[in-house]
C-alpha positions as CSV (number, residue, x, y, z in Angstrom):
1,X,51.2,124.0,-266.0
2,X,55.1,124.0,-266.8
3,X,56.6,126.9,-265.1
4,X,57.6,129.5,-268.2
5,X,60.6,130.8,-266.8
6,X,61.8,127.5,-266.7
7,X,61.0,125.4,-269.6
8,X,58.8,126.6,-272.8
9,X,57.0,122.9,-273.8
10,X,56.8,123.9,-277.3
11,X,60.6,124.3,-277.6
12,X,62.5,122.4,-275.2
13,X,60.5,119.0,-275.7
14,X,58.5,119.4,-278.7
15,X,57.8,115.4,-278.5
16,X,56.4,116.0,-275.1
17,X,54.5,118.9,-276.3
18,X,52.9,117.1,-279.1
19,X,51.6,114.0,-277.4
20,X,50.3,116.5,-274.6
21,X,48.1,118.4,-277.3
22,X,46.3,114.8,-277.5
23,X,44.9,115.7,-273.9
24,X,43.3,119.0,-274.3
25,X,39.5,119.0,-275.3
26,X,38.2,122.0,-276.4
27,X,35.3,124.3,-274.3
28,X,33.0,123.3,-277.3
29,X,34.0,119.6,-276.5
30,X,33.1,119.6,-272.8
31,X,30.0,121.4,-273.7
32,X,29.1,118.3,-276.1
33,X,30.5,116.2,-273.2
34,X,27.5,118.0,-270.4
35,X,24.8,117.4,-273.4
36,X,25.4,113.4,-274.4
37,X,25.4,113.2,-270.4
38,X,22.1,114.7,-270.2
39,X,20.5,112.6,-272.6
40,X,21.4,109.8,-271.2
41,X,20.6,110.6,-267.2
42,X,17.2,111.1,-269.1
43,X,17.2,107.8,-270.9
44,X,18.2,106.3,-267.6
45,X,15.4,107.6,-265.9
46,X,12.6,106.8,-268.3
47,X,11.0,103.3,-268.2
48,X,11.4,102.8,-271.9
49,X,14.8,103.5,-272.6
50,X,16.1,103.0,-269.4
51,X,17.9,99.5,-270.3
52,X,20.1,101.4,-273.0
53,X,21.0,104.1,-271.0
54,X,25.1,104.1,-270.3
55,X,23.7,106.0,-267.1
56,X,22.0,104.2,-265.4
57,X,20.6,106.6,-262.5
58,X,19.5,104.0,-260.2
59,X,16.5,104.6,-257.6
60,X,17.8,105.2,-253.9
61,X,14.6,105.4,-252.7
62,X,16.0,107.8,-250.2
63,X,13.3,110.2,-250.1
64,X,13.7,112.7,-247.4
65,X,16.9,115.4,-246.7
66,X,17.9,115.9,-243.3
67,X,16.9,119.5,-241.8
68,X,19.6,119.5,-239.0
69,X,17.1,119.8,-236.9
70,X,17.2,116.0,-236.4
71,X,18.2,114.8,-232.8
72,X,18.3,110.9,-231.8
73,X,21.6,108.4,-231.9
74,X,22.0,105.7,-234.2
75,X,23.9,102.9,-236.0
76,X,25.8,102.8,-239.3
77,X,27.5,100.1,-240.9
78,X,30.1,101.3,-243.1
79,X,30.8,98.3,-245.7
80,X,34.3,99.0,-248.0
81,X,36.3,96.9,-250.4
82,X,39.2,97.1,-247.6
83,X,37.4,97.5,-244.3
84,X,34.4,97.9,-242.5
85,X,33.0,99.9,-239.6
86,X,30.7,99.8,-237.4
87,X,29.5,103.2,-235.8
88,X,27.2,104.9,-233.2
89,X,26.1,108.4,-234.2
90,X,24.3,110.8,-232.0
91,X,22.7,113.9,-233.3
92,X,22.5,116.6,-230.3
93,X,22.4,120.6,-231.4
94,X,22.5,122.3,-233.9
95,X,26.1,121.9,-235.3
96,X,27.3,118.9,-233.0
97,X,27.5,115.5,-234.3
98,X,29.1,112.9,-232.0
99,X,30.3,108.9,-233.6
100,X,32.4,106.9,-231.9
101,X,33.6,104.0,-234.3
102,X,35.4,100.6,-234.5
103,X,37.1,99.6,-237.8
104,X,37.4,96.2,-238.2
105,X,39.2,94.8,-241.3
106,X,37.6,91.5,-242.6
107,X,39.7,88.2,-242.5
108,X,40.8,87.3,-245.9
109,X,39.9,83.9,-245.5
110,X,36.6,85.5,-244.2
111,X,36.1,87.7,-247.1
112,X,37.0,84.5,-250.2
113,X,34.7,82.5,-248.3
114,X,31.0,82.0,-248.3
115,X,28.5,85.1,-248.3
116,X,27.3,83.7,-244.6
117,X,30.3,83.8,-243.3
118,X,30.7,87.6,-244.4
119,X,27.8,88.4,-242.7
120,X,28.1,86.5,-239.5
121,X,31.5,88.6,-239.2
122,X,29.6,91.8,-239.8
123,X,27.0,90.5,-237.2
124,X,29.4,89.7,-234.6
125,X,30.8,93.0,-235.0
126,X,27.6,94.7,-234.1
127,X,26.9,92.8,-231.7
128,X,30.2,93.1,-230.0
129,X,29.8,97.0,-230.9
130,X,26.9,97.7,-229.3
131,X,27.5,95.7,-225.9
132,X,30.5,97.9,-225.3
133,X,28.3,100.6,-226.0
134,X,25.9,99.4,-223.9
135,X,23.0,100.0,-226.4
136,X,22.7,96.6,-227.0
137,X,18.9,96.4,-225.8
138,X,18.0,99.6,-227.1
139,X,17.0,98.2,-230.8
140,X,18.6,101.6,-232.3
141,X,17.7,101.9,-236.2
142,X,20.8,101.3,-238.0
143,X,21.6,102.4,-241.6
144,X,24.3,100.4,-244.3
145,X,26.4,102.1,-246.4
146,X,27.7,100.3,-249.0
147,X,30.9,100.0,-251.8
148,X,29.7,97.4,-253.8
149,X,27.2,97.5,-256.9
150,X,23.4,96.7,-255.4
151,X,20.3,96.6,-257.5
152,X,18.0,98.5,-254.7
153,X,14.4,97.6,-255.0
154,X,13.1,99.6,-251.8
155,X,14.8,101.6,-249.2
156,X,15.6,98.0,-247.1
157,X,16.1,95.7,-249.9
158,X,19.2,96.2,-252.4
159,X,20.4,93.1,-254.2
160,X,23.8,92.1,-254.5
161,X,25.2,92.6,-258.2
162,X,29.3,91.9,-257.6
163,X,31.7,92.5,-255.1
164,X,35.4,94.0,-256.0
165,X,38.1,91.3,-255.9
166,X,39.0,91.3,-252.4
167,X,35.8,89.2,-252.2
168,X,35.3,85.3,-253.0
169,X,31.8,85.2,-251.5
170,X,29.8,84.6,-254.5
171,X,27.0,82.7,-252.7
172,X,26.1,86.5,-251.5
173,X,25.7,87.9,-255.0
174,X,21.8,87.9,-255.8
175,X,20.8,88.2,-252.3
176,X,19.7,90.7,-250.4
177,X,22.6,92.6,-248.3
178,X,19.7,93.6,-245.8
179,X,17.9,90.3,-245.2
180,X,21.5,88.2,-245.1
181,X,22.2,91.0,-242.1
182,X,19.1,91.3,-240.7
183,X,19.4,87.2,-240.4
184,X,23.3,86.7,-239.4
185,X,21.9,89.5,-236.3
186,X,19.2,86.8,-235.6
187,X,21.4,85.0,-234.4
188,X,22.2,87.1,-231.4
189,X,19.2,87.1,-229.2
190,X,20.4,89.1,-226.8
191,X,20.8,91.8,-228.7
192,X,18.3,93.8,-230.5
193,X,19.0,96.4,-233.4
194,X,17.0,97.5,-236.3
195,X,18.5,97.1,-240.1
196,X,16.6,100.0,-241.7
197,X,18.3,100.3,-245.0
198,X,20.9,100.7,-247.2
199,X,22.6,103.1,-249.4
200,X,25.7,103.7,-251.2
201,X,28.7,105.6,-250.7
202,X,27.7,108.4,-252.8
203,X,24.1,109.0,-251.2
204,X,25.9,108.6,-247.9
205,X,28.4,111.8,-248.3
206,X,25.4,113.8,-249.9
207,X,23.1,113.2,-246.6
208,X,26.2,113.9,-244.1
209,X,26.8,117.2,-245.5
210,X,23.3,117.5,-245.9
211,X,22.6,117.5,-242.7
212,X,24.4,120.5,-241.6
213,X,24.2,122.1,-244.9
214,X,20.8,122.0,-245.8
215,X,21.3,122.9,-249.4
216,X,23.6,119.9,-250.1
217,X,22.0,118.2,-253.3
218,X,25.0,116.4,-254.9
219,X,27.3,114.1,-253.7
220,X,30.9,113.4,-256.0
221,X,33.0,110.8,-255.5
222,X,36.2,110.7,-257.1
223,X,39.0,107.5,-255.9
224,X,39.2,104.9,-257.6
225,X,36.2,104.4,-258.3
226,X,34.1,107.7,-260.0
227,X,30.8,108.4,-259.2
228,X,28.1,110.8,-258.2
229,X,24.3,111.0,-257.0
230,X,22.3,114.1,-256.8
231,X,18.3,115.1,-256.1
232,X,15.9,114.2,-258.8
233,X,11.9,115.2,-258.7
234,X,10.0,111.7,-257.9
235,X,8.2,112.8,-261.0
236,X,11.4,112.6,-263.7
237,X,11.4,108.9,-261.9
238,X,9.6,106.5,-264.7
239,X,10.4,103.8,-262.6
240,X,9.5,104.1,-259.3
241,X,6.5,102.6,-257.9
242,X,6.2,103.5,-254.2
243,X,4.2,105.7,-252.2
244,X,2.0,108.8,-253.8
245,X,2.9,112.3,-252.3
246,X,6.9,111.9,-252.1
247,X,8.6,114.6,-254.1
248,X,12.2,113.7,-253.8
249,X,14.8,110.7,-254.7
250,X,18.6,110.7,-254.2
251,X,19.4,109.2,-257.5
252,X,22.9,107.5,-258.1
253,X,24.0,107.8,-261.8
254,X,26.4,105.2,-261.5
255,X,28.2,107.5,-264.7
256,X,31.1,105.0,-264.6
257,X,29.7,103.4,-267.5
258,X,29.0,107.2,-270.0
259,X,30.4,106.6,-273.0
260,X,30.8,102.6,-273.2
261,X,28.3,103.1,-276.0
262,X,31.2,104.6,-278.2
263,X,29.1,108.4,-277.3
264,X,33.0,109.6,-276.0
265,X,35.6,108.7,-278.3
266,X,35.6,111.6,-280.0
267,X,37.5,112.4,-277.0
268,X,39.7,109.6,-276.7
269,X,42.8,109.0,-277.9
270,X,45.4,106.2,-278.7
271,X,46.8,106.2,-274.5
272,X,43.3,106.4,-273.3
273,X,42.8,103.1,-275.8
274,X,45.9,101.0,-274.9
275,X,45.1,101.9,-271.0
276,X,41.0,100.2,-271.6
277,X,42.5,97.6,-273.8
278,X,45.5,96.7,-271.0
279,X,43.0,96.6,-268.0
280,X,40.9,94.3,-266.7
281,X,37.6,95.6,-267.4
282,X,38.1,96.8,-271.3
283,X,35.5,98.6,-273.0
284,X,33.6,99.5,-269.7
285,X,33.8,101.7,-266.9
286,X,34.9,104.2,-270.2
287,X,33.9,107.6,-268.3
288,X,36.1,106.6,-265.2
289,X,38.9,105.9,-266.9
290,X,39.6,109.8,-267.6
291,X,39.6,110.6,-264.1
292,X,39.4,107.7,-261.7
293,X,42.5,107.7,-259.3
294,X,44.5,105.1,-260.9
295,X,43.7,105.2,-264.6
296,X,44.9,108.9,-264.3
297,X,48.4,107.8,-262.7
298,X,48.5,104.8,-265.5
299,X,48.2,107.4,-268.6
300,X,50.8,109.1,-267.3
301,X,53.1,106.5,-266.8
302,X,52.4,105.1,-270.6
303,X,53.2,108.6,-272.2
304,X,56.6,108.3,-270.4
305,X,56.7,105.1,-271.3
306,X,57.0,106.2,-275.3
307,X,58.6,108.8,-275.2
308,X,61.1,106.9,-273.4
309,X,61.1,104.1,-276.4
310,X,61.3,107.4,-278.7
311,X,64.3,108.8,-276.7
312,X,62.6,111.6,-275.7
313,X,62.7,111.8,-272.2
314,X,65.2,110.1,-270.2
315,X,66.8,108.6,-272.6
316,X,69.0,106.0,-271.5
317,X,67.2,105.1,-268.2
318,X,66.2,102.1,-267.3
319,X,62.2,100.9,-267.9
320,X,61.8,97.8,-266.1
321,X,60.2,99.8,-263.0
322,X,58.4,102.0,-264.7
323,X,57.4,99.2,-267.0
324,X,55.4,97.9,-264.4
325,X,51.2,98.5,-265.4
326,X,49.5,100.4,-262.6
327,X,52.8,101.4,-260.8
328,X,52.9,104.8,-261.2
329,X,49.8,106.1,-258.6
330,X,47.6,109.1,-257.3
331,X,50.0,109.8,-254.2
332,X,53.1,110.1,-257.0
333,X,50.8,112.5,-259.4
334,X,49.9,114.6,-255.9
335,X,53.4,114.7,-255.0
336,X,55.1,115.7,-258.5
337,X,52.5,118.3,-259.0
338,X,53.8,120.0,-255.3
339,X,57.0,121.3,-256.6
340,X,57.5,124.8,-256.5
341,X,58.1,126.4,-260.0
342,X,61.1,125.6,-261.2
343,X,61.9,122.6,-258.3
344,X,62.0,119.2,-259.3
345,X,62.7,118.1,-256.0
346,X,59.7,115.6,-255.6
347,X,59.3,114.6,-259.2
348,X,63.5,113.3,-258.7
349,X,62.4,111.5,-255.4
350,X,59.1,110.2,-257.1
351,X,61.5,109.0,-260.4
352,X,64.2,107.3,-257.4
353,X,61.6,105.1,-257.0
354,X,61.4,103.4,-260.3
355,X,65.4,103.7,-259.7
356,X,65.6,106.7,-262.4
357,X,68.3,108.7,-261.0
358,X,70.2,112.1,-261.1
359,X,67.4,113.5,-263.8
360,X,68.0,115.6,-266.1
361,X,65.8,119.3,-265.1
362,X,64.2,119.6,-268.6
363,X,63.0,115.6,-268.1
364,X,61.6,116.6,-265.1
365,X,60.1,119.5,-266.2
366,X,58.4,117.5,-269.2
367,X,57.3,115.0,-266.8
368,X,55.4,117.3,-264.1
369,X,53.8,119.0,-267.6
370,X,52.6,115.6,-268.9
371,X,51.1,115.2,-265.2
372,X,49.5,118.2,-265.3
373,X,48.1,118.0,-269.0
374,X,46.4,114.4,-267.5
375,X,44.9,116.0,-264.1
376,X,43.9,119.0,-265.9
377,X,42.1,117.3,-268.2
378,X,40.6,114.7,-265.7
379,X,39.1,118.1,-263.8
380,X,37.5,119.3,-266.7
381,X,35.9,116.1,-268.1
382,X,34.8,115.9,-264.7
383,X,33.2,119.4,-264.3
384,X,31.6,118.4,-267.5
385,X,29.5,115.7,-265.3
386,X,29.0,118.4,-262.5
387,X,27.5,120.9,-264.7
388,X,25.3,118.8,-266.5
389,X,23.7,118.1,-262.9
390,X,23.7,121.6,-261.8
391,X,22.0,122.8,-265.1
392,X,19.7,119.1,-264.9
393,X,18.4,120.2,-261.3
394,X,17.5,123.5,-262.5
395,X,17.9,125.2,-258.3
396,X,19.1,128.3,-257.7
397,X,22.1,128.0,-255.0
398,X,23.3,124.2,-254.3
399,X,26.3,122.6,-252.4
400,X,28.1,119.5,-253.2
401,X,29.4,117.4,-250.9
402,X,32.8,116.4,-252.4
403,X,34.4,112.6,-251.6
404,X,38.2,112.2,-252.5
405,X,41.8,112.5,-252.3
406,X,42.7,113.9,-255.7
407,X,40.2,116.6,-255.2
408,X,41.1,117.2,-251.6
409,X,45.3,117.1,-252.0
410,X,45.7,117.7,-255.6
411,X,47.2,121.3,-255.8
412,X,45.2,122.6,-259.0
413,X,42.6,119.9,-259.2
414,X,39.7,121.6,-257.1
415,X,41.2,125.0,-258.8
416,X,40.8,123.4,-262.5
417,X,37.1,121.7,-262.1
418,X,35.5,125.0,-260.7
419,X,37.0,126.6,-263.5
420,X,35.0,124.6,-265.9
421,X,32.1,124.1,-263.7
422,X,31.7,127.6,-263.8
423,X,31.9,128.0,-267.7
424,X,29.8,125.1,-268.4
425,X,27.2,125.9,-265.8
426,X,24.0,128.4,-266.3
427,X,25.0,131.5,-264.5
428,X,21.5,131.2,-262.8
429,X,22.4,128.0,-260.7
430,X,25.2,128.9,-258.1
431,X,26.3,126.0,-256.7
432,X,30.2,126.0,-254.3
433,X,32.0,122.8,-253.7
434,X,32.3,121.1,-250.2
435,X,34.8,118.5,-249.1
436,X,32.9,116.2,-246.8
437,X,34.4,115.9,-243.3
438,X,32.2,113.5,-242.0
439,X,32.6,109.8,-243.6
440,X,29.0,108.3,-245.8
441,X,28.1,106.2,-242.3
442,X,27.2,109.2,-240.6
443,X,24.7,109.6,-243.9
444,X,23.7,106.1,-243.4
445,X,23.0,106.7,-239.6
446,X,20.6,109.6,-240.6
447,X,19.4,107.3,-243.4
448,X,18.1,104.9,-240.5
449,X,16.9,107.7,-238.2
450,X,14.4,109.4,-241.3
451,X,13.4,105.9,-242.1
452,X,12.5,105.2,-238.4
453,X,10.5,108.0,-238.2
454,X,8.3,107.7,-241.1
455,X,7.7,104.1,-239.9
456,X,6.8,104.8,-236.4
457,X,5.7,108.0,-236.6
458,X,4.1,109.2,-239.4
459,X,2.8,112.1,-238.5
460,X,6.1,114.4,-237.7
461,X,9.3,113.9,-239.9
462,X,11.4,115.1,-236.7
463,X,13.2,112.0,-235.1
464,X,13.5,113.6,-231.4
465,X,14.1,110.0,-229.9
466,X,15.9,111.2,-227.1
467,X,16.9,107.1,-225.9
């Protein structure tokens, strides 16, 4: 908020003030917000409507939480728009997880090319991996987790709807990411490893915390891209068709996607249009555009933008910098929002990079307010999406395993979203926020350990493979 003893909004930039009121939804709107969600996390999980649903809630078919009482070591592929790694996790007490890791970043010319040629990199990763681990005849289970869109059909079969735009490999898309592994690994008779399965991101922080907080039941991820998953009863599940008897799915709601049906712009406004009309998905993704990572730093940048054009705020600077679409970014919002009230010490250093100088106070002033009138409102649209889970999941004391920079180094972020959490969450759930330490491969590695054991032995759900 803009520092009081400073600057009153109202009065010293009125213009400011104005556009600002744009951004601030009512508690009555982000309750409406929590209820269209609901509706259509139910429409997404029902067999009839699911197809209309803007929420998609895809099956995981991860169907067993960790205990912590799990013991074994085991692989995890960690698949990213910008890298990939390739770990070894061992599970030993109680509290004591050990990985050791290689990250490996993927040759462009890799990466444009064919879809086998992005998987006989991966495969001579592992295989180089696991020799220098000397596991390499061990056939240790290993588990995927993944950053691109998959349409899973089973635990160990998730087809391949689009990579981001790092990748050319298109022969890859409508495949199965397990089998094109399982096959590039074929290759390497020496050594022998297991493919188990493969999950996403989201599912991948939930089961990491999971596993040494046993109440974990929702995973958030908020970068660039926004998502969440979160424990559904098999039963809500219209669509899945596996095995009787299994109580649980992680579900991811892919909620990018809320409100392309038109269900949010009661919400929007004219910056949040020219921003979806300007990038290079309009008219989708509608849901992340409020808080994803870079949309948040984009709205920002086209409020100065006019008021600049108005003569607002500085006035007779120049715009060809700050004209630049998708220039203004997360680490700048994190940084102007660390001034102390009443210094503008960052937000001058932040404006010295578009080659704004020697700032006036009050422009600085009305620029860390129209950051914090974006973020804020970002944390509460968000909470909106937490609550509806909470309140959806109907348990009495959950945590959430928490994925993200802007939650993580945001000053008032985390403070903002428990705030609404809390008011648009039944008193009778309790539910506390957890930032994940350990990275979604170390869920994929217990991923493969659970799926081991059910395969090989049935009877207990402990993996105690001591190798």
């Amino acid at each position: 908020m803009a520092n009081g003893n400073t600057f009153n909004p109202e009065e010293d930039f009125p213009e400011v003030y104005k556009i600002c009121k744009l951004f601030k939804p009512s508690d009555v709107d982000l309750g409406k917000i929590r209820d269209l969600l609901d509706k259509e996390i139910v429409m997404g999980l029902s067999r009839d409507h699911h197809d209309r649903s803007t929420v998609p809630c895809h099956l995981s078919y991860v169907q067993d939480l960790p205990t912590g009482r799990e013991r074994g070591q085991f692989l995890a592929l960690e698949m990213m728009p910008t890298n990939c790694r390739i770990m070894l996790v061992k599970f030993s007490s109680e509290k004591d997880i050990y990985t050791s890791s290689k990250c490996v970043i993927m040759p462009h010319t890799v990466a444009a090319g064919r879809g086998t040629e992005v998987f006989h990199f991966l495969a001579t990763t592992i295989a180089n991996f696991v020799k220098e681990k000397k596991v390499e005849k061990d056939n240790l289970p290993l588990g995927i987790a993944f950053a691109f869109s998959l349409n899973k059909l089973a635990l160990d079969v998730g087809i391949l709807v689009s990579w981001t735009k790092e990748f050319g490999a298109q022969g890859a898309i409508g495949k199965d990411v397990v089998q094109l592994l399982r096959d590039a690994l074929a290759k390497f008779p020496e050594i022998s490893v297991e493919v188990m399965g493969i999950i996403n991101v989201g599912a991948g922080s939930l089961l990491a915390l999971c596993w040494a907080q046993p109440d974990t039941r929702m995973g958030l991820i908020m970068g660039s891209i926004a998502n969440s998953c979160y424990v559904e009863q098999v039963e809500r599940c219209q669509l899945y068709e596996g095995e009787e008897g299994r109580k649980l799915m992680i579900i991811n709601s892919d909620w990018a996607h809320f409100g392309d049906n038109g269900a949010l712009d009661f919400v929007r406004n004219e910056f949040d249009r020219q921003l979806d009309n300007e990038s290079l998905t309009p008219g989708v993704r509608t849901y992340e555009k409020f808080s994803g990572a870079l949309c948040m730093g984009e709205l920002v940048r086209i409020i100065v933008m006019r008021l600049m054009g108005m003569g607002a705020i500085f006035a007779e600077a120049r715009r060809d910098y700050i004209g630049i679409q998708w220039k203004l970014d997360m680490v700048s919002l994190i940084e102007i929002a660390s001034d102390p009230p009443g210094d503008y010490t960052k937000a001058q250093e932040v404006m010295d990079k578009f080659r704004i100088r020697h700032c006036k106070e009050r422009d600085l002033a009305a620029l860390r307010y129209i950051c914090d009138t974006v973020t804020n409102r970002a944390a509460m649209l968000v909470a909106s999406g937490v609550a509806c889970l909470i309140n959806h999941m109907h348990l009495p004391q959950i945590s959430i395993a928490v994925d993200g920079g802007i939650y993580r180094l945001h000053p008032t972020f985390a403070t903002v979203l428990n705030k609404y959490t809390n008011l648009l969450t039944d008193p009778r759930f309790k539910y506390e926020f957890v930032i994940t330490q350990d990275s979604c491969g170390v869920g994929a590695a217990i991923m493969a350990g659970m799926a081991h054991a059910n395969k090989y032995n049935t009877d207990s759900k402990m993996f105690t493979m001591d190798y």
